[in-house]
N, C-alpha and C positions, 0 to 999 in steps of 0.2 A: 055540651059546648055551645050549642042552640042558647040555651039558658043564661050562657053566661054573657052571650055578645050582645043580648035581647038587655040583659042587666045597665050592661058599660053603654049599651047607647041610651038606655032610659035616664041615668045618670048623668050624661055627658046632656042630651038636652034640660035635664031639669035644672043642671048649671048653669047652662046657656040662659034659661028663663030668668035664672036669682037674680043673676047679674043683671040681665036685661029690666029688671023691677028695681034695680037700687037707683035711687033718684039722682042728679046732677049735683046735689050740696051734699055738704061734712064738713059741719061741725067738729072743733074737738078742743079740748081743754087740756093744759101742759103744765106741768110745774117746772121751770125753767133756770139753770144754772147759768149765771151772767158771771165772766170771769174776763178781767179788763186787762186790755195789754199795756197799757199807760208808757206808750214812748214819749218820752218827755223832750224837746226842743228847750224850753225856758230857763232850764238852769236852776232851778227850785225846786229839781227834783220831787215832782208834783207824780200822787197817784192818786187813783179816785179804788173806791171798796167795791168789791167781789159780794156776789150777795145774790137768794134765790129770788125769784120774781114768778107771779103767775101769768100764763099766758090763757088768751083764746083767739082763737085763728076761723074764719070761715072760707072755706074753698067753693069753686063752683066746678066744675067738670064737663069740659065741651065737648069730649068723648074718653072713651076708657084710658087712656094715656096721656092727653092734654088738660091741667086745672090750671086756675089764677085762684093766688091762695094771700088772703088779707090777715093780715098777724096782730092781732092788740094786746097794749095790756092799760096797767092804769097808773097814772103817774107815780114815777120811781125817787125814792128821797137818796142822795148820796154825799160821803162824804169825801171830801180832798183834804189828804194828807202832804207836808211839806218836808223834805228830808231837811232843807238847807233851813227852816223854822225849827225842825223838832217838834212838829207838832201837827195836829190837823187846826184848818184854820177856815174850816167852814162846810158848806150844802148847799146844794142845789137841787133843783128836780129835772125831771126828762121823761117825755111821754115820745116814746120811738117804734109809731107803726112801721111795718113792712109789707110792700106789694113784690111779691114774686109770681114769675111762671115758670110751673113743673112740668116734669116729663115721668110718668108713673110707667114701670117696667111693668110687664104680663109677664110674671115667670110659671104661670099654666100651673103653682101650686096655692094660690088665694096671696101668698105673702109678697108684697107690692111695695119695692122698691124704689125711691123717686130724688128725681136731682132738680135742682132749681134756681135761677136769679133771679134778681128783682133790683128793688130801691127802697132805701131807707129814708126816710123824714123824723129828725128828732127835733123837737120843740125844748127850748132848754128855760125853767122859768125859776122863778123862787130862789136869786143866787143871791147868795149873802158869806162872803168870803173877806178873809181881812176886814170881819166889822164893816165891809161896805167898802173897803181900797182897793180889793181887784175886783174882778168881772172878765164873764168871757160869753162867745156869741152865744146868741137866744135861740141861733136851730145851725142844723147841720143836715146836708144832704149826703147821702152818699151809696155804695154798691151793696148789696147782700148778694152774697152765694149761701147752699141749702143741699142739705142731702138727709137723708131720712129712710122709713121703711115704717111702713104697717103690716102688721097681725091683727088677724082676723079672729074673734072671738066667736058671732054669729054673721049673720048675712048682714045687718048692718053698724056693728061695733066692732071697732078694732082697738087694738092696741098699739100706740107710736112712740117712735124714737125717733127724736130729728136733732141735727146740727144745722148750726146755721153761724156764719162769719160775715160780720157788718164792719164797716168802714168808716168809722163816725172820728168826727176831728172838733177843737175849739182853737182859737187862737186866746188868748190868756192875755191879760190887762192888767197891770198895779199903776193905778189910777189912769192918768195916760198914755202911760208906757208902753207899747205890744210886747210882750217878752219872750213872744214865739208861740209856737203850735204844741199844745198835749193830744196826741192818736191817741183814744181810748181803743180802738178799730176791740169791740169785745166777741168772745167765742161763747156762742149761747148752745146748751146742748140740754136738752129739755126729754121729757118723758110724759107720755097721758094716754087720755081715750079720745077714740075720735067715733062720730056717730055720723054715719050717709045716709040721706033720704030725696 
């Protein structure tokens, strides 16, 4: 019995050690599912494409439960379709980091639960619709919520699963017309590794 309490607490501080040597950054890389809500205002029953994207995110970590977690990827090509055209009638691009702050759960078994907000900035460039007759804004600000969860493979690689729901909008243009607001507001739910040092 001597033997075994002698074990759980040699265990129990060399935990305490891991942990205490895992450095404040994590890295991690995600292959990510963009799947767009396309509420459509304009009447041209406008949607834009569904499509994978690669992420990389860096976190920094101000203690075991509080990070600020920076989301990139690299400018995304998409197309808009027109129900009331029959047709798609063009592309654009979008480079749309996110700044969130998380709250990482201790569930005392390594696997690390985490909820998050933040803000989104899309930069909207390369739009070429209607041959050059519409156009719609050049960025877009807006909310991100995040929720997630890492497994732990070794003491500093895990394995993630994250969602994440942004709020991203354009108002729509056929020449100088406004013809209202497309929400794309997209549900990204991604998968990767993430590496802490």
């Amino acid at each position: 019995m001597k033997k075994l309490v002698v074990t759980v607490a040699v265990c129990t501080f060399l935990s305490g050690v891991a942990l205490a040597e895992q450095g404040p950054w994590m890295v991690r890389a995600r292959a990510v599912g963009l799947d767009m809500a396309n509420k459509d205002g304009t009447g041209l029953g406008l949607s834009v494409n569904n499509k994978t994207i690669p992420e990389i995110d860096v976190s920094y970590f101000f203690n075991k439960n509080v990070a600020v977690e920076l989301i990139l990827t690299v400018p995304q090509k998409q197309t808009v379709n027109s129900v009331a055209l029959t047709r798609d009638i063009g592309t654009f691009k979008h480079l749309p980091p996110v700044l969130t702050l998380q709250y990482h759960f201790d569930t005392g078994s390594g696997i690390k639960p985490y909820v998050g907000a933040g803000l989104n900035y899309t930069q909207i460039t390369k739009v070429n619709l209607l041959d050059g007759g519409a156009n719609i804004n050049s960025h877009s600000w807006g909310t991100a919520l995040q929720a997630g969860v890492d497994f732990p493979i070794d003491k500093n690689l895990s394995f993630n699963i994250d969602f994440k729901k942004i709020n991203l909008k354009t108002d729509v243009f056929v020449g100088t017309d406004n013809k209202g607001v497309l929400k794309l507001d997209p549900t990204l739910i991604g998968m990767g590794l993430g590496y802490r040092f």
